[in-house]
N, CA, C and O atoms as a Maestro MAE file, in Angstrom:
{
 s_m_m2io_version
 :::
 2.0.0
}

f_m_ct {
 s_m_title
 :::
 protein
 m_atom[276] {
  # First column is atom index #
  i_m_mmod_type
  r_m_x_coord
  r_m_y_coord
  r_m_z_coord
  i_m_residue_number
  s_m_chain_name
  s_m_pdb_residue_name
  s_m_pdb_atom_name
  i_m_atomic_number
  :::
  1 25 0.836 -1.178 0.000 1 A "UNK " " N  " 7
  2 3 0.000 0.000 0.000 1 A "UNK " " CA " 6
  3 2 0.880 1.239 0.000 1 A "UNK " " C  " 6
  4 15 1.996 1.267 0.518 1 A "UNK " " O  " 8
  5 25 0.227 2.390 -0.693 2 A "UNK " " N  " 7
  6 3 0.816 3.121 -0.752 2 A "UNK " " CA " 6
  7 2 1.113 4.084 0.412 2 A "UNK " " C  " 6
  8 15 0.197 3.857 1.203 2 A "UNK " " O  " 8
  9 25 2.039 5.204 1.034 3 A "UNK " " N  " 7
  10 3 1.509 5.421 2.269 3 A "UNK " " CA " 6
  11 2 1.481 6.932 1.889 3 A "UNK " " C  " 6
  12 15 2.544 7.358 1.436 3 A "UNK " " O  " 8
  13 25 0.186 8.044 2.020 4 A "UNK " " N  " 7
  14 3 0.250 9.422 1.270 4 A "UNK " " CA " 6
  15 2 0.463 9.800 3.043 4 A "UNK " " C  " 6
  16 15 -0.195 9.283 3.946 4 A "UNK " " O  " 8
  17 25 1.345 10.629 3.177 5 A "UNK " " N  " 7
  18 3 0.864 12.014 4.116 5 A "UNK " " CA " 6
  19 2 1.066 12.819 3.979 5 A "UNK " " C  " 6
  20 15 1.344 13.058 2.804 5 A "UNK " " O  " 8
  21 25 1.132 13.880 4.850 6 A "UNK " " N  " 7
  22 3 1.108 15.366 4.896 6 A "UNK " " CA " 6
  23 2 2.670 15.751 4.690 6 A "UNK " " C  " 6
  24 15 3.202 16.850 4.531 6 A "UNK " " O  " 8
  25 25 3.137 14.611 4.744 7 A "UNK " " N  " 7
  26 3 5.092 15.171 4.566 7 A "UNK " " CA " 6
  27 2 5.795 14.763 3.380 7 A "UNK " " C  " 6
  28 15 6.898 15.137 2.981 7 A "UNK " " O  " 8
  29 25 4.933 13.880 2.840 8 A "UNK " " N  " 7
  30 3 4.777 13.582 1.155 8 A "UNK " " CA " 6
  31 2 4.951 14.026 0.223 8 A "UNK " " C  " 6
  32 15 3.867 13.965 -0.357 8 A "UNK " " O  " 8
  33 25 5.955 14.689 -0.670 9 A "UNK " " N  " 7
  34 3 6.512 15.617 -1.545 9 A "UNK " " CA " 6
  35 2 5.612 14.662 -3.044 9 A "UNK " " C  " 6
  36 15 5.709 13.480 -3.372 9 A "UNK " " O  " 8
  37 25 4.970 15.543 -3.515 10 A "UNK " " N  " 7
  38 3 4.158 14.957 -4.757 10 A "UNK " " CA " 6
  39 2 4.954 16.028 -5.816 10 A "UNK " " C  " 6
  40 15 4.805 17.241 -5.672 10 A "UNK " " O  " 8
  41 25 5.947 15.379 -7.060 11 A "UNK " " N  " 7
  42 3 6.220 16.189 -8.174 11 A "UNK " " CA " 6
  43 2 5.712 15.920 -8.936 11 A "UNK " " C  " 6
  44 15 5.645 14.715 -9.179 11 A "UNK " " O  " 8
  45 25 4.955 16.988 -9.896 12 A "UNK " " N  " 7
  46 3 4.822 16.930 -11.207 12 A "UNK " " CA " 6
  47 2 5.172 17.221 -12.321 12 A "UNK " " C  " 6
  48 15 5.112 18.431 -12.541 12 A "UNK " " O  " 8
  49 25 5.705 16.289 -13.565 13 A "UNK " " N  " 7
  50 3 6.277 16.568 -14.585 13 A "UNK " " CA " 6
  51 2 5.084 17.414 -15.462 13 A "UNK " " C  " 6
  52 15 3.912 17.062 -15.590 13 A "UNK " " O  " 8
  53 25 5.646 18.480 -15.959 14 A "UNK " " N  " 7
  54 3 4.725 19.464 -16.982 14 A "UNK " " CA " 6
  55 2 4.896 19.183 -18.347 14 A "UNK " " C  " 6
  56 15 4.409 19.920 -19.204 14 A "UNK " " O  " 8
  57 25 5.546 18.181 -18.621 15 A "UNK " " N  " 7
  58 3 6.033 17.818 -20.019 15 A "UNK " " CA " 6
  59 2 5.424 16.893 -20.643 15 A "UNK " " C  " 6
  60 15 4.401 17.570 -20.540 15 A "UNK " " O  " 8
  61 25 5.039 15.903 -21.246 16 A "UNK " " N  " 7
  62 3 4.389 14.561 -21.483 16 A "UNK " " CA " 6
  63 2 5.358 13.822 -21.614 16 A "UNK " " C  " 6
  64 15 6.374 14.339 -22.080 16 A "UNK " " O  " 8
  65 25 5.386 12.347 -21.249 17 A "UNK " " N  " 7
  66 3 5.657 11.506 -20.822 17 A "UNK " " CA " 6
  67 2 5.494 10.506 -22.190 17 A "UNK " " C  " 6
  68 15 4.452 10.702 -22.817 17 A "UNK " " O  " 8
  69 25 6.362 9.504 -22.700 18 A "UNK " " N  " 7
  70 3 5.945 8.041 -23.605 18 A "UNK " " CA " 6
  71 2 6.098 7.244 -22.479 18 A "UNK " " C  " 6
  72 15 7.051 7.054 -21.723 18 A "UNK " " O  " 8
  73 25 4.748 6.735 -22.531 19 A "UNK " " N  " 7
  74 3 4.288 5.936 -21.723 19 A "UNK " " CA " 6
  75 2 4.735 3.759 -21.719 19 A "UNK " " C  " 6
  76 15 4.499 2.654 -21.229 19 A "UNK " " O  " 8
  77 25 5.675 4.746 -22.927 20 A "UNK " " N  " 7
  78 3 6.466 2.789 -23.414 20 A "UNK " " CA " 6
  79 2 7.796 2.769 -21.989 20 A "UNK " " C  " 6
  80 15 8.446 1.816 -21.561 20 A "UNK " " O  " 8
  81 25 7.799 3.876 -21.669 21 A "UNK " " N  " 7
  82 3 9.007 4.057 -20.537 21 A "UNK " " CA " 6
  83 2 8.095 2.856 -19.504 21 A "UNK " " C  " 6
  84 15 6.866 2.806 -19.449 21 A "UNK " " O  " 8
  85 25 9.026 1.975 -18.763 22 A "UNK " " N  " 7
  86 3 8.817 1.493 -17.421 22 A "UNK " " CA " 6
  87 2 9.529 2.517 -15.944 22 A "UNK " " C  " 6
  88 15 9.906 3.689 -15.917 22 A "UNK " " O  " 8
  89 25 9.484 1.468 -14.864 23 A "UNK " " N  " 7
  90 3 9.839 1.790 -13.643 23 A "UNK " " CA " 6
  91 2 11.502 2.262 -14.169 23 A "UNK " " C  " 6
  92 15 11.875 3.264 -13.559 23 A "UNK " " O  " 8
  93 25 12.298 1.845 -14.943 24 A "UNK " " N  " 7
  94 3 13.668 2.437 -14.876 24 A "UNK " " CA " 6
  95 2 13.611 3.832 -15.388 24 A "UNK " " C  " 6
  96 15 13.847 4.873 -14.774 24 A "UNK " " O  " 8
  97 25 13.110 3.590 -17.130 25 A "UNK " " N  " 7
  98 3 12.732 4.597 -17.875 25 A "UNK " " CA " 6
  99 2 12.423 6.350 -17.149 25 A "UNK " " C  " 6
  100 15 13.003 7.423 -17.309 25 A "UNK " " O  " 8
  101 25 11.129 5.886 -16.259 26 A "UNK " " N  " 7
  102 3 10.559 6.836 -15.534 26 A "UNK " " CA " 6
  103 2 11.665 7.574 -14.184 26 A "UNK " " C  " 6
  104 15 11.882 8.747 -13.879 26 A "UNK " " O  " 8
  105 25 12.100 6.468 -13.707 27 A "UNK " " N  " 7
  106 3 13.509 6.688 -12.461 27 A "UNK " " CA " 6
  107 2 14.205 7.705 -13.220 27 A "UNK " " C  " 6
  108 15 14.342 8.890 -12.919 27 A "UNK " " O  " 8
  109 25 14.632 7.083 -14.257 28 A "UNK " " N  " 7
  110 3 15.826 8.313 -15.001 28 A "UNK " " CA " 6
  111 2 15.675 9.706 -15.189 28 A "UNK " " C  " 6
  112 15 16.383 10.636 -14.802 28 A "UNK " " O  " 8
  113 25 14.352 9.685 -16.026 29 A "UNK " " N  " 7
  114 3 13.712 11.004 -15.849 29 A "UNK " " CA " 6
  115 2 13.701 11.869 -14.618 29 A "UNK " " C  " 6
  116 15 14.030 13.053 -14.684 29 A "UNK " " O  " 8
  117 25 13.337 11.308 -13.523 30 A "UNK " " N  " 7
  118 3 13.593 11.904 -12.074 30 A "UNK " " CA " 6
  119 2 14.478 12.449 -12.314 30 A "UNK " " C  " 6
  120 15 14.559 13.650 -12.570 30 A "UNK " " O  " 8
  121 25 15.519 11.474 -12.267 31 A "UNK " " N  " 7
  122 3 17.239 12.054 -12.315 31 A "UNK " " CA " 6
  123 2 17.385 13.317 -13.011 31 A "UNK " " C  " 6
  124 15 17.412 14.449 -12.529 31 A "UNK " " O  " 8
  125 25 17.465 12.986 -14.096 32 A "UNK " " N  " 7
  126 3 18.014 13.893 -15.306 32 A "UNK " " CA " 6
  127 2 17.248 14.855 -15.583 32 A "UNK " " C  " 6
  128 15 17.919 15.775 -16.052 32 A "UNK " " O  " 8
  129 25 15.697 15.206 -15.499 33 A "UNK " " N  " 7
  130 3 15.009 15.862 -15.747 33 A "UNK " " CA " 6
  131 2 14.765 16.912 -14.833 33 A "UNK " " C  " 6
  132 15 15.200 18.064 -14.808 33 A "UNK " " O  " 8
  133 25 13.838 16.185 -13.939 34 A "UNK " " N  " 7
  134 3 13.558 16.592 -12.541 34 A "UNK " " CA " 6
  135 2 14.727 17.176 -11.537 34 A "UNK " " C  " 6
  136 15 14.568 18.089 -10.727 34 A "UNK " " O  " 8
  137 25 15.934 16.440 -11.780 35 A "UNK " " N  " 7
  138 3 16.825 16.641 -10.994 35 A "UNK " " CA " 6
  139 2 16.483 16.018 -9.499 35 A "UNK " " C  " 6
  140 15 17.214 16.354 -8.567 35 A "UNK " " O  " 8
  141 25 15.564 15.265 -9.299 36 A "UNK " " N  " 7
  142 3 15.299 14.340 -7.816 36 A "UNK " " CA " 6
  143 2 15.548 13.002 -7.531 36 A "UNK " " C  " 6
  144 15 15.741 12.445 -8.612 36 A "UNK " " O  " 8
  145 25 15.631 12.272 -6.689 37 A "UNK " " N  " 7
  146 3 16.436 11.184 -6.467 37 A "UNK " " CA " 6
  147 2 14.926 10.262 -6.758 37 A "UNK " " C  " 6
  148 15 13.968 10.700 -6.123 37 A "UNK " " O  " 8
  149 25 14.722 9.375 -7.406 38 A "UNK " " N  " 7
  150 3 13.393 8.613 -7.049 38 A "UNK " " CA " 6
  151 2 13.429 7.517 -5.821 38 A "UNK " " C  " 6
  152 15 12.397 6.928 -5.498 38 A "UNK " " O  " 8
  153 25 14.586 7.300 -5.208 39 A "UNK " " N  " 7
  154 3 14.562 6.732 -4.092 39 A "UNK " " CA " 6
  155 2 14.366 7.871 -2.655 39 A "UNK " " C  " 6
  156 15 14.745 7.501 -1.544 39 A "UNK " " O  " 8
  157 25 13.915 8.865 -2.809 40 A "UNK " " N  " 7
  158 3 13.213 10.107 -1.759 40 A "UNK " " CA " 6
  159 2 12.724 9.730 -1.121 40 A "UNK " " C  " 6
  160 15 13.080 9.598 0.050 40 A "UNK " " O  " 8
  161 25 11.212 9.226 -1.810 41 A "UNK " " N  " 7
  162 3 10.045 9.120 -1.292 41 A "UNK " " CA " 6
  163 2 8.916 9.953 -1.911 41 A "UNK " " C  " 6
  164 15 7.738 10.156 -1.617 41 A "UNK " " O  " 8
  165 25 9.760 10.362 -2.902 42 A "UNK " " N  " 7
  166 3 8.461 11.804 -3.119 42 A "UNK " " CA " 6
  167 2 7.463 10.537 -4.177 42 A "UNK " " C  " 6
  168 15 7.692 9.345 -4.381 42 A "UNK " " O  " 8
  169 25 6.402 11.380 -4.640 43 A "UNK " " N  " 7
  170 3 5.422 10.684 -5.749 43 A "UNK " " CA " 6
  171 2 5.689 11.640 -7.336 43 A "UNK " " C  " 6
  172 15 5.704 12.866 -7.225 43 A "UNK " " O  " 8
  173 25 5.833 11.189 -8.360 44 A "UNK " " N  " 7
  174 3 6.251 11.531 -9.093 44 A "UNK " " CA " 6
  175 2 4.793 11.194 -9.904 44 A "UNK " " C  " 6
  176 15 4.168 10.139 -9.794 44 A "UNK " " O  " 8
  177 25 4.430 12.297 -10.705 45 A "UNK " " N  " 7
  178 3 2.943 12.277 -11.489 45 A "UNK " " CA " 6
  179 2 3.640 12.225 -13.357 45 A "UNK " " C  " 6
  180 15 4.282 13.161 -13.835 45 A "UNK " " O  " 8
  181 25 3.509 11.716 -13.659 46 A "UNK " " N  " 7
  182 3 3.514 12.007 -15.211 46 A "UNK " " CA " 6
  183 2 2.375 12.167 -16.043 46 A "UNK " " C  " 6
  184 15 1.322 11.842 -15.495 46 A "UNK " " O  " 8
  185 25 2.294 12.538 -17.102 47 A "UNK " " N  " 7
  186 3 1.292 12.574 -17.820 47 A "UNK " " CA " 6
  187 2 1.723 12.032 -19.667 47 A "UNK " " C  " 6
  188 15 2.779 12.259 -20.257 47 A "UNK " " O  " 8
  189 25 0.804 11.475 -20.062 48 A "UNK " " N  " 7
  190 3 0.809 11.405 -21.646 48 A "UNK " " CA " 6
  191 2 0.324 12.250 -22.519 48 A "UNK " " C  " 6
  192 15 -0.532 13.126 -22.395 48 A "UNK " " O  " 8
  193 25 1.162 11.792 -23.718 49 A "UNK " " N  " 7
  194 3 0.868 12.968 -24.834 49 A "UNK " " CA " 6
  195 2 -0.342 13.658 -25.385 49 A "UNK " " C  " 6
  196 15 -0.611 14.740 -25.906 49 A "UNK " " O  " 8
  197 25 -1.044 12.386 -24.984 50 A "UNK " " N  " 7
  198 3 -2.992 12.844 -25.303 50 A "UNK " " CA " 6
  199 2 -3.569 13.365 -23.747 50 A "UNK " " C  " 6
  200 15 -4.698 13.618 -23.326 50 A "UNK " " O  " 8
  201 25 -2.377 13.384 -23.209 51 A "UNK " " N  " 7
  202 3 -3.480 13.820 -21.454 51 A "UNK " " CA " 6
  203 2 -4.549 13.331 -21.541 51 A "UNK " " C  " 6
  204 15 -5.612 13.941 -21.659 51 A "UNK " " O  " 8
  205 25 -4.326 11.709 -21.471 52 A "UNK " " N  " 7
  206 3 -5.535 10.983 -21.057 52 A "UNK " " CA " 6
  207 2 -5.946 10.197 -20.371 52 A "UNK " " C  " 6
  208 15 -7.099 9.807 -20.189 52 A "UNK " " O  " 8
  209 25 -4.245 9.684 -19.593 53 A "UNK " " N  " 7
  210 3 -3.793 9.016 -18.566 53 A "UNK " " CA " 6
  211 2 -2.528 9.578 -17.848 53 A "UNK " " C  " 6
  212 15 -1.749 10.362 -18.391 53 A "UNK " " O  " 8
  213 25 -2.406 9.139 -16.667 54 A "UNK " " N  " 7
  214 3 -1.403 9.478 -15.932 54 A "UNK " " CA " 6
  215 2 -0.712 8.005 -15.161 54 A "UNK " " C  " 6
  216 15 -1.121 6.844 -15.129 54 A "UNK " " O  " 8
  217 25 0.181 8.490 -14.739 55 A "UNK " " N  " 7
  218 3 1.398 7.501 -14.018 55 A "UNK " " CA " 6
  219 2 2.049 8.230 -13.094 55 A "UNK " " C  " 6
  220 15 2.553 9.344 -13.230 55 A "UNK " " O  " 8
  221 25 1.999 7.363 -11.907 56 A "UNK " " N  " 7
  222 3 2.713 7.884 -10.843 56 A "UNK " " CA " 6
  223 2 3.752 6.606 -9.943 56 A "UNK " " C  " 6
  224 15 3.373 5.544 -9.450 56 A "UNK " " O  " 8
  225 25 4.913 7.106 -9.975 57 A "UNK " " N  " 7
  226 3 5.963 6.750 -9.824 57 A "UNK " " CA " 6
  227 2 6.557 7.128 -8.113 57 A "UNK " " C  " 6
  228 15 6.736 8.318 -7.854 57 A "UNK " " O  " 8
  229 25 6.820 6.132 -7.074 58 A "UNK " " N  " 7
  230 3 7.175 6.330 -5.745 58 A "UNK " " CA " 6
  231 2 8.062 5.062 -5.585 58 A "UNK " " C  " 6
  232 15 8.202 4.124 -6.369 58 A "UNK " " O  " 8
  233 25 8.672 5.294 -4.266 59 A "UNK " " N  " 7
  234 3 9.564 4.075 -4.139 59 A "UNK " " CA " 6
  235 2 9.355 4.064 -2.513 59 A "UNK " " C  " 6
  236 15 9.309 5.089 -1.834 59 A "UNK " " O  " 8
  237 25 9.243 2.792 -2.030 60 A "UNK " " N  " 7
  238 3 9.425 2.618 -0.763 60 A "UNK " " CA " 6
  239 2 10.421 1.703 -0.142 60 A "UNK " " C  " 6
  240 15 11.509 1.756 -0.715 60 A "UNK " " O  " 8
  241 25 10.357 0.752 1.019 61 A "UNK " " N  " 7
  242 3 11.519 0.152 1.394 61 A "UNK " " CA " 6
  243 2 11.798 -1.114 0.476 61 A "UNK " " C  " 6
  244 15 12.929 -1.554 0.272 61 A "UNK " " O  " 8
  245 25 10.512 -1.700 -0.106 62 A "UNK " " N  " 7
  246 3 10.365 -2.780 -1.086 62 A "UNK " " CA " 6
  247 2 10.511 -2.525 -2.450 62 A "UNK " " C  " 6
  248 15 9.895 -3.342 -3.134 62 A "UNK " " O  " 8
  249 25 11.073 -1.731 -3.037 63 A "UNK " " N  " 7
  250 3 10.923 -1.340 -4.346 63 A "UNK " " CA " 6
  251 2 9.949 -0.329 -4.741 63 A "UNK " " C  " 6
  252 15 9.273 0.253 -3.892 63 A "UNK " " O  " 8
  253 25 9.858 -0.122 -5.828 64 A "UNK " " N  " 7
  254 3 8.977 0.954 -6.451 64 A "UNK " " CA " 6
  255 2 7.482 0.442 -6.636 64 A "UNK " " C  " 6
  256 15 7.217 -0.738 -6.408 64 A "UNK " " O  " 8
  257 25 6.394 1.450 -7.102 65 A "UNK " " N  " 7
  258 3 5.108 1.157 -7.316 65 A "UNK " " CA " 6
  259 2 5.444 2.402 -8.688 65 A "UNK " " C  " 6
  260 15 6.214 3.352 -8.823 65 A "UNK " " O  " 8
  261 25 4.370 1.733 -9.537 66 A "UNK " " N  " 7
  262 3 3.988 2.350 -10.788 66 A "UNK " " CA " 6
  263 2 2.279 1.801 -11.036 66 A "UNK " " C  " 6
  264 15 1.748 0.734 -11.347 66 A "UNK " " O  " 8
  265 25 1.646 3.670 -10.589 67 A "UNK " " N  " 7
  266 3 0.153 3.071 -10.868 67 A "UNK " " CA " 6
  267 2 -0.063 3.873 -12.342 67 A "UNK " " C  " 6
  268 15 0.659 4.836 -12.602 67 A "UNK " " O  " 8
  269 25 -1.017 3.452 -13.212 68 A "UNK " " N  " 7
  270 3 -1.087 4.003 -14.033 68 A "UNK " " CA " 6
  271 2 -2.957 4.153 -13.833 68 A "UNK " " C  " 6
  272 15 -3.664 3.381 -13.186 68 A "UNK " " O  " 8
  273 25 -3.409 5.379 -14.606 69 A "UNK " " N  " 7
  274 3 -4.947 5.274 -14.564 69 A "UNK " " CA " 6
  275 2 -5.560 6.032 -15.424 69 A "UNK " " C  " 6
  276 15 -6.790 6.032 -15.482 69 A "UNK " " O  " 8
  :::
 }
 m_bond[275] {
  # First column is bond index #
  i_m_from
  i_m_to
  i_m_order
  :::
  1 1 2 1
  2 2 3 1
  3 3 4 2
  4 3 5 1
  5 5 6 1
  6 6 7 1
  7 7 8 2
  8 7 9 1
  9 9 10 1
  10 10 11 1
  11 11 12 2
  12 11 13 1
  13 13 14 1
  14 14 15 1
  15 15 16 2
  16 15 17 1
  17 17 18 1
  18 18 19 1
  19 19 20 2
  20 19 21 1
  21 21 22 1
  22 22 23 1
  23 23 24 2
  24 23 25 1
  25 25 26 1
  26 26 27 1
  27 27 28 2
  28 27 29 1
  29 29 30 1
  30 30 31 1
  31 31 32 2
  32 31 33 1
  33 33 34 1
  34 34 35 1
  35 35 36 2
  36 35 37 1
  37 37 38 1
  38 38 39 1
  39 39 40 2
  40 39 41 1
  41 41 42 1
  42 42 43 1
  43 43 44 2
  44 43 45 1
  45 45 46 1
  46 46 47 1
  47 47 48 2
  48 47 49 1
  49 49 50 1
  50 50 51 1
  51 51 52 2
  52 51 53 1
  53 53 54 1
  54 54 55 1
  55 55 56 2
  56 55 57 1
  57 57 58 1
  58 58 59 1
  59 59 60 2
  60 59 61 1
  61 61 62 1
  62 62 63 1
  63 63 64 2
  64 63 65 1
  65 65 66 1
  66 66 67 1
  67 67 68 2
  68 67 69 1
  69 69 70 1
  70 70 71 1
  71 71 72 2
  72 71 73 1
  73 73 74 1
  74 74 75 1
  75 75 76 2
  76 75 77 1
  77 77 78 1
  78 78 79 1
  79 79 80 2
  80 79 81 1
  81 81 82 1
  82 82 83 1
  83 83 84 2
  84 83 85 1
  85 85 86 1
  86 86 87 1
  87 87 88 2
  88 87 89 1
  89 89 90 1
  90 90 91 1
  91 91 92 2
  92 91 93 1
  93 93 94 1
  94 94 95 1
  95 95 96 2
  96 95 97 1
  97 97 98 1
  98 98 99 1
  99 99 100 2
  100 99 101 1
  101 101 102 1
  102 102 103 1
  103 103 104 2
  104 103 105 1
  105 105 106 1
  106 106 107 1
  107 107 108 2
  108 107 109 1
  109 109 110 1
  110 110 111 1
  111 111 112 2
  112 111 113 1
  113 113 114 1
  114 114 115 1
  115 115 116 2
  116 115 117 1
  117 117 118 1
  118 118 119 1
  119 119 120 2
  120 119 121 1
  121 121 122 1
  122 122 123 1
  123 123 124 2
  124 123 125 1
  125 125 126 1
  126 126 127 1
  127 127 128 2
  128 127 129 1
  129 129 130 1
  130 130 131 1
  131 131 132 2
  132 131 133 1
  133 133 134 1
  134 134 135 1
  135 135 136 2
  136 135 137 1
  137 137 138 1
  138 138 139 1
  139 139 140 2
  140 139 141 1
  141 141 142 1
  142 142 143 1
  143 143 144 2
  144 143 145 1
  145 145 146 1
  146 146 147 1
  147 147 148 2
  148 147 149 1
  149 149 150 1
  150 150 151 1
  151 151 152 2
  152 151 153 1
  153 153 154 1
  154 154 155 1
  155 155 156 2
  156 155 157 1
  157 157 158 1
  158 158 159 1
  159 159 160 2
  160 159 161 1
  161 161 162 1
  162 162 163 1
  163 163 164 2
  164 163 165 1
  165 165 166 1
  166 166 167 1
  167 167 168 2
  168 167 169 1
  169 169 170 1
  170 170 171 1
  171 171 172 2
  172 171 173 1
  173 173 174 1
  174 174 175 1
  175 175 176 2
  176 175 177 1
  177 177 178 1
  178 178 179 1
  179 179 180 2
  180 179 181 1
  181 181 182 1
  182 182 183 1
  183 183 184 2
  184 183 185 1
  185 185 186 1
  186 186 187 1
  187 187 188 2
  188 187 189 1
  189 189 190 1
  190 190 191 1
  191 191 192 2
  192 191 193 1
  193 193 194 1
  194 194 195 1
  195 195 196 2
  196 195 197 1
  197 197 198 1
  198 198 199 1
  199 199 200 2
  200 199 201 1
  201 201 202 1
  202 202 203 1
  203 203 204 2
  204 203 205 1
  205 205 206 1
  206 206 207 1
  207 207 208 2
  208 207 209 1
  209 209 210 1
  210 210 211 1
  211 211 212 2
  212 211 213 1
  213 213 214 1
  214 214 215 1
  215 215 216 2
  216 215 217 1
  217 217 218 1
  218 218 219 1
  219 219 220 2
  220 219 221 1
  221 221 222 1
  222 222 223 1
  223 223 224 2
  224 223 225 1
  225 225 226 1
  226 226 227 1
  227 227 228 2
  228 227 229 1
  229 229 230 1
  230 230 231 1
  231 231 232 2
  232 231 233 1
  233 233 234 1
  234 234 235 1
  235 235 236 2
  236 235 237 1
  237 237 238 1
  238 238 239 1
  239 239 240 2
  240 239 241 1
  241 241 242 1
  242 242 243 1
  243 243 244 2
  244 243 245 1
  245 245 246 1
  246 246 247 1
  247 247 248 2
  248 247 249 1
  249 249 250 1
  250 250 251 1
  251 251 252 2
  252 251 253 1
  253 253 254 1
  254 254 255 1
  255 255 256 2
  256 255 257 1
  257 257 258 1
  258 258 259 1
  259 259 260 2
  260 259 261 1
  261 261 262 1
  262 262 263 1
  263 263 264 2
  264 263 265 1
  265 265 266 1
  266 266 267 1
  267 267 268 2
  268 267 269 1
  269 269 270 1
  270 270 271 1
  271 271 272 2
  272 271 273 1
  273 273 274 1
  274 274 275 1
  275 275 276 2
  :::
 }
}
């Protein structure tokens, strides 16, 4: 489960996203783009080129979660 609170840094990318990227794909972007570590904790929002879905990208002590919707 995911865990949201109030100390929860949520970023959002303003750019669109190819959604053929996975969990590494998306990590990198953090990096290089964002300039943030994806092992933080923060939640990372992406969006696609048709803004018609989104993906959000977090990491906890078990690995990462990638929900898409």
């Amino acid at each position: 489960m995911i865990h949201l609170t109030a100390d929860t840094q949520i970023l959002i990318a303003t750019n669109h996203v190819d959604f053929r990227r996975g969990i590494d794909g998306l990590a990198s972007l953090c990096e290089q783009q964002l300039e943030q570590s994806p092992h933080s904790g923060a939640m990372f929002v992406f969006i696609n080129r048709a803004h018609t879905m989104i993906r959000i990208l977090c990491y906890e002590e078990q690995g990462f979660w990638l929900a898409t919707k």
